[in-house]
NUDREN-181297 format. One record per atom (N, C-alpha, C): residue in one letter; atom name; x, y, z. Coordinates in steps of 0.02 Angstrom, whole numbers, plus 50000, padded with zeros to 5 digits. Atoms other than C-alpha are relative to their C-alpha. Layout:
<nodes>
+--------+-------+-------+-------+-------+
| residu | atome |     X |     Y |     Z |
+--------+-------+-------+-------+-------+
|      A |    CA |     X |     Y |     Z |
...
+--------+-------+-------+-------+-------+
</nodes>
This chain:
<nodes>
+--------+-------+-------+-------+-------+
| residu | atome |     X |     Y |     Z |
+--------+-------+-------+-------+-------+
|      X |     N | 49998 | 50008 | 49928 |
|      X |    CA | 56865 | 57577 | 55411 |
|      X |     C | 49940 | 49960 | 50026 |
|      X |     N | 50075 | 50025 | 49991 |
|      X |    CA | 56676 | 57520 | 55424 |
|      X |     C | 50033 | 49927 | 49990 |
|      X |     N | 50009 | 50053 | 50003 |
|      X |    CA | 56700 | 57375 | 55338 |
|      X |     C | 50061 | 49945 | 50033 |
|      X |     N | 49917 | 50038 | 49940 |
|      X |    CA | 56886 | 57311 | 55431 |
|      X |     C | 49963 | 49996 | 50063 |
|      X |     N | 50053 | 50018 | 49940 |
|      X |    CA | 56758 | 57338 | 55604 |
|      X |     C | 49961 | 49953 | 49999 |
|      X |     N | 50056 | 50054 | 49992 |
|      X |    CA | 56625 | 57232 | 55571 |
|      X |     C | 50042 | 49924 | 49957 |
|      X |     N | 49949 | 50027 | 49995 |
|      X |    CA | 56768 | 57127 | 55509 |
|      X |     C | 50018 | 49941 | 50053 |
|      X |     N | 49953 | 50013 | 49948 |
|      X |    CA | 56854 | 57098 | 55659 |
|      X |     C | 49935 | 49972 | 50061 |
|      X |     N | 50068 | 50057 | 49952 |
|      X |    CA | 56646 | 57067 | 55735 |
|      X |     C | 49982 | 49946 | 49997 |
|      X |     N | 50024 | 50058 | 50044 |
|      X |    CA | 56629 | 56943 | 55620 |
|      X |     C | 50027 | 49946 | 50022 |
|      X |     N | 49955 | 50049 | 49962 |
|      X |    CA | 56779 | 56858 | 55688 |
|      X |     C | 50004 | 49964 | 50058 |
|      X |     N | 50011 | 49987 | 49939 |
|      X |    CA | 56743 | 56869 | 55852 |
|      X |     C | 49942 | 49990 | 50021 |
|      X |     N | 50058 | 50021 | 49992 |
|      X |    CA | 56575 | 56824 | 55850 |
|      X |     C | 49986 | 49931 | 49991 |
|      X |     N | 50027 | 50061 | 50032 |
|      X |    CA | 56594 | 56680 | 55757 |
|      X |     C | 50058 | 49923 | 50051 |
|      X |     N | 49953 | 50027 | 49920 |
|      X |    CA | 56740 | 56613 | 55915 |
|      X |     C | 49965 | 49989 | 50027 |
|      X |     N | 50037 | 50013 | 49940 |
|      X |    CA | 56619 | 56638 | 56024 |
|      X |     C | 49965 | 49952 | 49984 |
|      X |     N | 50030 | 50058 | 50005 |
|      X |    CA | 56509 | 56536 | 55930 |
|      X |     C | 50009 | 49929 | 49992 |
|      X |     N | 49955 | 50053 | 50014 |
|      X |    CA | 56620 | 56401 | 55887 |
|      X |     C | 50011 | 49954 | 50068 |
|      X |     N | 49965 | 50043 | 49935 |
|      X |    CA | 56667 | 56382 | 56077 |
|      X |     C | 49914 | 49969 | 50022 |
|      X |     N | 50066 | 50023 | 49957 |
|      X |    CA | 56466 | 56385 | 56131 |
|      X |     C | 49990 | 49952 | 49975 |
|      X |     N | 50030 | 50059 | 50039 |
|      X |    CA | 56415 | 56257 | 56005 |
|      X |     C | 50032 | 49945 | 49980 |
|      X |     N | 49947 | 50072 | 50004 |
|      X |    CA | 56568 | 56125 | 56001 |
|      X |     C | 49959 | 49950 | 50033 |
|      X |     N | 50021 | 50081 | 49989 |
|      X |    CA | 56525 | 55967 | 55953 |
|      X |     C | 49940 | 49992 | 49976 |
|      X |     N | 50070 | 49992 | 50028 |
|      X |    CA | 56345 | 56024 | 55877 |
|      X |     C | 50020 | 50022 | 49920 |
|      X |     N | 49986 | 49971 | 50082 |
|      X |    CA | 56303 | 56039 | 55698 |
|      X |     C | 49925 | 49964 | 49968 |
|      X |     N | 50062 | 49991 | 50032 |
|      X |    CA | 56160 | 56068 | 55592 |
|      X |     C | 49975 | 49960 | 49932 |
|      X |     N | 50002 | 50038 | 50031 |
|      X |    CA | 56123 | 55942 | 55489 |
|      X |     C | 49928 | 50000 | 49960 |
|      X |     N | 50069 | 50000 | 50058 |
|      X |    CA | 55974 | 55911 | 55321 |
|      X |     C | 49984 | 49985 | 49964 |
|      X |     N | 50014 | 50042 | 50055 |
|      X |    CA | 55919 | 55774 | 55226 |
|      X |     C | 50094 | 49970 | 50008 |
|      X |     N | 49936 | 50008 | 49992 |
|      X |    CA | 56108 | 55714 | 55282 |
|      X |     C | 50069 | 50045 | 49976 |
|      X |     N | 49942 | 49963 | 49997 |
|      X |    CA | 56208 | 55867 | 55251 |
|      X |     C | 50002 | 50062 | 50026 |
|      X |     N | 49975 | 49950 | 49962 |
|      X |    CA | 56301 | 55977 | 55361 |
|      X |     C | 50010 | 50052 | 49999 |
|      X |     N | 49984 | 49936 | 50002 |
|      X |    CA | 56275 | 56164 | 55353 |
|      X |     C | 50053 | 50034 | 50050 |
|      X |     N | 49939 | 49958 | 49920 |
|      X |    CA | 56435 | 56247 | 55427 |
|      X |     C | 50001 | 50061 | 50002 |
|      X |     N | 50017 | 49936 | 49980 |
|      X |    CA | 56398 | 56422 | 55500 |
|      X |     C | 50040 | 50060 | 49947 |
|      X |     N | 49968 | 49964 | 50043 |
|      X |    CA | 56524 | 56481 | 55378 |
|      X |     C | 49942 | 50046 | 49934 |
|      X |     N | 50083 | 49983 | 50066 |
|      X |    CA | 56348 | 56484 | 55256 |
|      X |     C | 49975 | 50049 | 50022 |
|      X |     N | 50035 | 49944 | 49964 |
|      X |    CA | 56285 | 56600 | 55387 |
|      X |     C | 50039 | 50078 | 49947 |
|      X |     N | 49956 | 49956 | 50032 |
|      X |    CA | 56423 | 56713 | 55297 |
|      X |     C | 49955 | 49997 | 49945 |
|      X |     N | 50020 | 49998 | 50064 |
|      X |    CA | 56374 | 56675 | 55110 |
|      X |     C | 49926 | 50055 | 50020 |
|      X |     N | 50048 | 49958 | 50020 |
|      X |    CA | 56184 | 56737 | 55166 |
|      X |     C | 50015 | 50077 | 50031 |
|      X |     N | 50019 | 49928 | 49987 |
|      X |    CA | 56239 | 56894 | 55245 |
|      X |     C | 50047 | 50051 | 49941 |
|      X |     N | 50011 | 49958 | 50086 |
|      X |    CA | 56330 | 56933 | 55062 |
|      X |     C | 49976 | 50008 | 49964 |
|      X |     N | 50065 | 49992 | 50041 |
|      X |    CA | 56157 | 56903 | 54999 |
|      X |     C | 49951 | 50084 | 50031 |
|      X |     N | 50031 | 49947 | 49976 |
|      X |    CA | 56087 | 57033 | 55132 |
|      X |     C | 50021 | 50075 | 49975 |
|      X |     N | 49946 | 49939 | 49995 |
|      X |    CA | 56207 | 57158 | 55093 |
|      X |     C | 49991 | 50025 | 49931 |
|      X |     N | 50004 | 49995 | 50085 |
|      X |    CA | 56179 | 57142 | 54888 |
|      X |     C | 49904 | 50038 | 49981 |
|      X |     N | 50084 | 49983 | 49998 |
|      X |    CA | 55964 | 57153 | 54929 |
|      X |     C | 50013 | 50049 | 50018 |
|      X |     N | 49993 | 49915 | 49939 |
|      X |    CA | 55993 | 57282 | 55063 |
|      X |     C | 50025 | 50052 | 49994 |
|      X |     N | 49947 | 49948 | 50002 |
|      X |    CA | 56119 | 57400 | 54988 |
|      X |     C | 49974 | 50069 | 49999 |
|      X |     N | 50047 | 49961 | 49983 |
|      X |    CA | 55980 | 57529 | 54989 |
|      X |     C | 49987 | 50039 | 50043 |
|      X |     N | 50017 | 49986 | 49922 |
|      X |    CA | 55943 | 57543 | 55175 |
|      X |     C | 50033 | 49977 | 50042 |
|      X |     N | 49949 | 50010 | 49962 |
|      X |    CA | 56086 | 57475 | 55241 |
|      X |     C | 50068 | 50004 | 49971 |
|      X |     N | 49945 | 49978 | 50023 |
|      X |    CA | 56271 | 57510 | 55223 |
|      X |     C | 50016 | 49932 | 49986 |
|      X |     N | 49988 | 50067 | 50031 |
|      X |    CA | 56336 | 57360 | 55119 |
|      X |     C | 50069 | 49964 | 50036 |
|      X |     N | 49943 | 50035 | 49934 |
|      X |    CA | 56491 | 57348 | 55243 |
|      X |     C | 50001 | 49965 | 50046 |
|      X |     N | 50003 | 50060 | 49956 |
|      X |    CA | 56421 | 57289 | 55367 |
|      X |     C | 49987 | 49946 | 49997 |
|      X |     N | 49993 | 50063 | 50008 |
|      X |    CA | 56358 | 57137 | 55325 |
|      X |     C | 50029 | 49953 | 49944 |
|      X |     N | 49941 | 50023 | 50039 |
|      X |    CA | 56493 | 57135 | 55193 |
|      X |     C | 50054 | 49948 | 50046 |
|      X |     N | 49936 | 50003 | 49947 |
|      X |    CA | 56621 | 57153 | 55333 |
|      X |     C | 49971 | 49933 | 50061 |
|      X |     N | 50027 | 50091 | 49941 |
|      X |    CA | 56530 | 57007 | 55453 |
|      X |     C | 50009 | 49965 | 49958 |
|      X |     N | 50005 | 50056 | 50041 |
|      X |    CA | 56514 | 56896 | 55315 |
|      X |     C | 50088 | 49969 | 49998 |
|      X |     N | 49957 | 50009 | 50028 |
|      X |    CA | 56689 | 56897 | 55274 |
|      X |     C | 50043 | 49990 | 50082 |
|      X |     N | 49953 | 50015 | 49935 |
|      X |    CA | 56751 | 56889 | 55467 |
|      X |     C | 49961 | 49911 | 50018 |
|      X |     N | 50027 | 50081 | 49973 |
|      X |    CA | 56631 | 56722 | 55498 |
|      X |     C | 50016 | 49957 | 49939 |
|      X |     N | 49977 | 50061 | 50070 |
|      X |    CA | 56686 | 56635 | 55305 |
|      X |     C | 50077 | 50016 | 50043 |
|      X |     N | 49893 | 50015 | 49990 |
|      X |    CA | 56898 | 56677 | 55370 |
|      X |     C | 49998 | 49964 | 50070 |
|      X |     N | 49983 | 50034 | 49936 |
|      X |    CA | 56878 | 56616 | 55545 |
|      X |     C | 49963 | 49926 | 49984 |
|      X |     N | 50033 | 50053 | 50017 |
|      X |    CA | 56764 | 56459 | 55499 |
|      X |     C | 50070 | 49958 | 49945 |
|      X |     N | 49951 | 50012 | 50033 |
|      X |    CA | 56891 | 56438 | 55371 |
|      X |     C | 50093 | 49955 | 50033 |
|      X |     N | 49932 | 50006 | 49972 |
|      X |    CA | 57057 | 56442 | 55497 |
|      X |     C | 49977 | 49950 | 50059 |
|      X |     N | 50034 | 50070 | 49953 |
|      X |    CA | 56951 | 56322 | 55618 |
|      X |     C | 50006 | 49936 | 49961 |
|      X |     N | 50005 | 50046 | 50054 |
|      X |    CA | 56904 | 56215 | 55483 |
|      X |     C | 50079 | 49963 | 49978 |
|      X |     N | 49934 | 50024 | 50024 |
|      X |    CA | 57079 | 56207 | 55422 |
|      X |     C | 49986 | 49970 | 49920 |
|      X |     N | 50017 | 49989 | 50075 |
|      X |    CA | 56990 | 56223 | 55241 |
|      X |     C | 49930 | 50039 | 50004 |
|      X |     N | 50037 | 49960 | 50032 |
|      X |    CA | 56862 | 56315 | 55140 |
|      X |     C | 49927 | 49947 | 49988 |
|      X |     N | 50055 | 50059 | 49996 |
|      X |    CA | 56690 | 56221 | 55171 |
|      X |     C | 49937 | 50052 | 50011 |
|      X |     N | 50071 | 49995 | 49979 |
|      X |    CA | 56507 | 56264 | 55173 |
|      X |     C | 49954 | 49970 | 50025 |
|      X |     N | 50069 | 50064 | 49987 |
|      X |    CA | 56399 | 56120 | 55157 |
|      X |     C | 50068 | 49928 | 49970 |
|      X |     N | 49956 | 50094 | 50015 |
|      X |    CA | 56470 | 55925 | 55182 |
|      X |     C | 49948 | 49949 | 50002 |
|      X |     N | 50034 | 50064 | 49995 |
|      X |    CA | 56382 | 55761 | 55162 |
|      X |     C | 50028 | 49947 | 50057 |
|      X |     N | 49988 | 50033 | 49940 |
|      X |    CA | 56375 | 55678 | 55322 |
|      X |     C | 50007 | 49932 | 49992 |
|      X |     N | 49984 | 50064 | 50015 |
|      X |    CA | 56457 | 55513 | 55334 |
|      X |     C | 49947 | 49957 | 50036 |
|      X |     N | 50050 | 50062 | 49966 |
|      X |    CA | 56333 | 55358 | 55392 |
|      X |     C | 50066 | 49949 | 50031 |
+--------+-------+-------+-------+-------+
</nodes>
C-alpha cells in the first residue's frame, strides 16, 4: 500500500513539474538530463537509506517520476545528446 502511494506522488509530482518547466531542460557538456534520472537517484537513496528510511518511499516516487516521464516522453530516456 506504501509503496502504490508514493507511487501515485511520484506521478503527480512529476505533471506538475512537467507543466512548470515546459520548454526548459538541463543540459552538460551537451547532454540532456531528463528528470526521469531524478527517479534512477531516488532508487539509489532508497538502496543507501534502507536503514532509516522505508525503502518504499523513494522506491515508490522513483518509479511514479521514471512511468510518467516515460508516457510524456513517448519512450524510455534518461540522458540524450543534444543536437547542435
Amino acid at each position: 500500500m506504501t509503496f502504490m502511494c508514493w507511487f501515485l506522488a511520484g506521478v503527480l509530482v512529476t505533471r506538475l513539474y512537467e507543466r512548470l518547466t515546459r520548454g526548459m531542460m538541463v543540459v552538460i557538456r551537451g547532454y540532456h538530463l531528463h528528470h526521469s534520472l531524478y527517479g534512477v537517484v531516488l532508487v539509489l537513496l532508497a538502496v543507501l537509506l534502507r536503514e532509516w528510511v522505508n525503502p518504499a518511499i523513494p522506491a515508490g516516487l522513483a518509479a511514479g517520476v521514471i512511468v510518467q516521464h516515460t508516457f510524456s516522453e513517448r519512450r524510455f530516456v534518461f540522458i540524450d545528446r543534444v543536437r547542435a
